[in-house]
VONU-460563 format. One record per residue (C-alpha): x, y, z; residue in one letter. Coordinates in pm, whole numbers, plus 50000, padded with zeros to 5 digits. Example, Ala and Ser with C-alpha at 12.3 -4.5 7.8 and 13.67 -1.06 7.14 Angstrom:
residues 2
NODE     u     v     w code
NODE 51230 49550 50780    a
NODE 51367 49894 50714    s
END
This chain:
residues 146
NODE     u     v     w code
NODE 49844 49959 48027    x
NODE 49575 49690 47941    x
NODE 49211 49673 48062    x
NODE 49332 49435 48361    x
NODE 49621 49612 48461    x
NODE 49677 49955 48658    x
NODE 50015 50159 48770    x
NODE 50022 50399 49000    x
NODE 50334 50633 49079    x
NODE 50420 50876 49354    x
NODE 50677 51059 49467    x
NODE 50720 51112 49874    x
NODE 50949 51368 50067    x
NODE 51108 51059 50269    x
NODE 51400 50830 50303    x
NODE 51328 50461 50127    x
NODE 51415 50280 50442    x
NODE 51119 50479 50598    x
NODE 50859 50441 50351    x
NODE 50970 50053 50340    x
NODE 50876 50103 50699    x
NODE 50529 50215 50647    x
NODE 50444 49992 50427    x
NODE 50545 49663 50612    x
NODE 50464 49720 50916    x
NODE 50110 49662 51062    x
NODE 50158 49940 51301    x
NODE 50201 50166 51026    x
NODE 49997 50016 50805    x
NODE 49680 50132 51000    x
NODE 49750 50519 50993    x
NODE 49730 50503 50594    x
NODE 49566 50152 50458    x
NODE 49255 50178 50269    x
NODE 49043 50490 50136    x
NODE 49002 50810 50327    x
NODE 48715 50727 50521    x
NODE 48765 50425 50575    x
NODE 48969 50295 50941    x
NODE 49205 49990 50899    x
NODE 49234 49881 51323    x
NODE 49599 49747 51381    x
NODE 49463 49428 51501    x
NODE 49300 49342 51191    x
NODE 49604 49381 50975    x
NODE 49861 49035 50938    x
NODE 50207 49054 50804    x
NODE 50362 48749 50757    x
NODE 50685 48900 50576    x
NODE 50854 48633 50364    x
NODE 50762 48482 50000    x
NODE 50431 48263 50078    x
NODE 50345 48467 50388    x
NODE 50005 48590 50462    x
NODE 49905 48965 50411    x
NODE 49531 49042 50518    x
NODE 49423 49386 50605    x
NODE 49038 49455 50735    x
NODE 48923 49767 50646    x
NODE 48594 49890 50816    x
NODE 48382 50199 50694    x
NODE 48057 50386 50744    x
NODE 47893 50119 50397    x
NODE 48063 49831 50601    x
NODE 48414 49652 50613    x
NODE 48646 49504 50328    x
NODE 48889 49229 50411    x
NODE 49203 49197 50180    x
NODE 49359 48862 50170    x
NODE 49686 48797 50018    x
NODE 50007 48594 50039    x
NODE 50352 48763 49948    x
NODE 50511 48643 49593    x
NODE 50816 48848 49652    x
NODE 50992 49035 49944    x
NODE 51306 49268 49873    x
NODE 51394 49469 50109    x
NODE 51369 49732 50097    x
NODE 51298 49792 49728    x
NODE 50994 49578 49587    x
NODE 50724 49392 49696    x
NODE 50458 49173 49564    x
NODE 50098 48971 49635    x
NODE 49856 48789 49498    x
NODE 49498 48805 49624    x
NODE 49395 48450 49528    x
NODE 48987 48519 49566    x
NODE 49065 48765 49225    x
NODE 49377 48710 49089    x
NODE 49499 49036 49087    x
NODE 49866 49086 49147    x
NODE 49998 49395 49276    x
NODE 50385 49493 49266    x
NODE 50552 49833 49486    x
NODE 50866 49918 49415    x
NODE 51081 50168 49573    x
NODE 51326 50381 49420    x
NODE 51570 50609 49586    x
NODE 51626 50944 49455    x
NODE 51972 51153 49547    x
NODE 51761 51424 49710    x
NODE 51607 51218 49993    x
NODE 51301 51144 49814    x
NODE 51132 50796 49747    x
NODE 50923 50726 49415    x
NODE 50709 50426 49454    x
NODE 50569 50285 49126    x
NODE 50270 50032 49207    x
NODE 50163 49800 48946    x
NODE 49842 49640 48938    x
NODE 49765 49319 48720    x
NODE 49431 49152 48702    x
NODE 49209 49428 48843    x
NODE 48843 49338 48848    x
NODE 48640 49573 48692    x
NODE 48510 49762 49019    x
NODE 48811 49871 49146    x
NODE 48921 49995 48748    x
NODE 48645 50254 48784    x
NODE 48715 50579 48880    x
NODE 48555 50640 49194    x
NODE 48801 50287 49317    x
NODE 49121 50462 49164    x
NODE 49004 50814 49383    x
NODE 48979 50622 49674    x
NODE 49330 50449 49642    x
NODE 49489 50780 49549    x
NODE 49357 50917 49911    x
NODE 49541 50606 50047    x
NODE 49873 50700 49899    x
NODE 49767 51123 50026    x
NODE 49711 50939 50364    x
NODE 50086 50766 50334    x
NODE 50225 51109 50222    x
NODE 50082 51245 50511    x
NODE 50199 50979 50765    x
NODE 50529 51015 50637    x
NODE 50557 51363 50682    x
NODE 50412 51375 51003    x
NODE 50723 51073 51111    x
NODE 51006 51287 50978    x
NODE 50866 51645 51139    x
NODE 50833 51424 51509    x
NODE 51213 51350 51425    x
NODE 51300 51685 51412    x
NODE 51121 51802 51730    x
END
């Protein structure tokens, strides 16, 4: 891992198709985007879901708001996924791999971080994103049970 580049794995108690789900559509995307703490309303999220599509997300918080604005290098569903944010270069790539026991481990890769979201607080606050995606995913499969 260079200075510029960050990876970030999890594991989550769901189906791939389903955590494909969450992250691709803006409806999920708003339970789970952005740092605990931090709200990310529906209508300020923009999938455009093909190579040179738009992806913009607005996150809002009690410090103020943080727009994301990206355009899709690579779709493959439902097993990888990739931007560019072209006001800092950075590139970020999920992939999802199946496991045999139902689980999903999602490996994201990072390239071209600027410096303030390489600091530790920034990587917290992502990892509370991905606890907030655990949780939405678990809280999807138990309402599927009921």
């Amino acid at each position: 891992m260079s200075d510029g580049e960050l990876v970030y794995e999890r594991v989550f108690h769901a189906p791939r198709e389903l955590v494909w789900h969450c992250l691709t559509q803006p409806t999920e995307l708003a339970h789970f985007w952005g740092p605990r703490g931090m709200v990310t309303p529906v209508d300020g999220i923009v999938v455009e879901f093909r190579p040179g599509g738009r992806f913009e997300t607005l996150m809002v918080g009690p410090h103020g708001s943080y727009r994301m604005v990206a355009t899709f290098t690579e779709v493959v569903a439902p097993e990888r996924l990739a931007w560019v944010e072209p006001s800092s270069g950075m590139h970020t790539v999920s992939t999802l791999d199946e496991r045999d026991d139902g689980r999903t481990a999602v490996v994201i890769t990072q390239r071209h971080v600027p410096e303030a979201m390489r600091r530790p607080e920034a990587r917290a606050g992502f990892l509370t994103s991905l606890d907030k995606l655990d949780e939405h995913l678990h809280l999807l499969i138990q309402g599927n049970r009921s």
